[in-house]
C-alpha positions as CSV (number, residue, x, y, z in Angstrom):
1,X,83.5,-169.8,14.6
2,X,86.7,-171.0,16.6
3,X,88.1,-166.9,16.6
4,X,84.7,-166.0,18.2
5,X,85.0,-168.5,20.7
6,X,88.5,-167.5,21.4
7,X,87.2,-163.8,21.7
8,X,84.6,-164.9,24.3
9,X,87.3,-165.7,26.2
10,X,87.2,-170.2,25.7
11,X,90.2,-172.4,26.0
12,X,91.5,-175.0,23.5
13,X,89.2,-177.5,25.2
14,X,86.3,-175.4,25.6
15,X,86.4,-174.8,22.1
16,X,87.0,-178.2,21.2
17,X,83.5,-179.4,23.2
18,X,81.4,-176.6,21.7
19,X,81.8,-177.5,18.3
20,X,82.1,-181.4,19.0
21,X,85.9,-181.7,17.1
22,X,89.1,-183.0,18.8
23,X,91.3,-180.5,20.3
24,X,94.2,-181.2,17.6
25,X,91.5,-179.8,15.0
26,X,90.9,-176.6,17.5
27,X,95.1,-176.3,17.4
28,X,94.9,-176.5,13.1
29,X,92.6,-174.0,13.0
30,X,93.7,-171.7,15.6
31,X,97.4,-172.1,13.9
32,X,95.2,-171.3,10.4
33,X,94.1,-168.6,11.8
34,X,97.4,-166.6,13.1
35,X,98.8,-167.3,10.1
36,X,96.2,-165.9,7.9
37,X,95.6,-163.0,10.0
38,X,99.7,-162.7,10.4
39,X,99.6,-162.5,14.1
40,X,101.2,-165.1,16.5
41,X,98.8,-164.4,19.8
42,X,94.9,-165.2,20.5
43,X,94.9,-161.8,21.7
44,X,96.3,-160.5,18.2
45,X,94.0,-162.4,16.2
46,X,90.8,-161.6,18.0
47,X,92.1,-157.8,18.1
48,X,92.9,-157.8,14.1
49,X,89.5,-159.9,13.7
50,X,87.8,-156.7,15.9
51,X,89.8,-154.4,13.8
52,X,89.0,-155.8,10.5
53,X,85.1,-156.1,10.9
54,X,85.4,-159.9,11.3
55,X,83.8,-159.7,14.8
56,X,82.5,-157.0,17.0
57,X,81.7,-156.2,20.1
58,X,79.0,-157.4,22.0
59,X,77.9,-157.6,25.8
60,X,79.6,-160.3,27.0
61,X,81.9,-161.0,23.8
62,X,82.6,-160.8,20.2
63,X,80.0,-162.2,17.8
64,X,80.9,-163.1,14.5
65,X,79.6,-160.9,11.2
């Protein structure tokens, strides 16, 4: 959930009030997240997530698969 938000284009915070958690937890997962996908950007991981079929392309965003 936190790379789609990052693909529709939310901040730490943003992210953080969507899904009710602190924005250290948004950080841990975002950090999870480049290192799993071996990227170190936000525009990286949501381009490898695109890429791999872990989001696509939607009016107004990415939704998740």
């Amino acid at each position: 959930m936190v790379l789609k938000l990052i693909g529709d284009g939310m901040g730490t915070r943003m992210i953080a009030d969507a899904l009710s958690i602190s924005v250290d937890t948004v950080r841990n997962h975002v950090q999870n997240i480049f290192s799993k996908l071996h990227v170190h950007s936000r525009v990286e991981a949501v381009t490898m997530a695109f890429r791999g079929g872990l989001v696509e392309s939607i009016s107004g965003g990415f939704q998740r698969k």
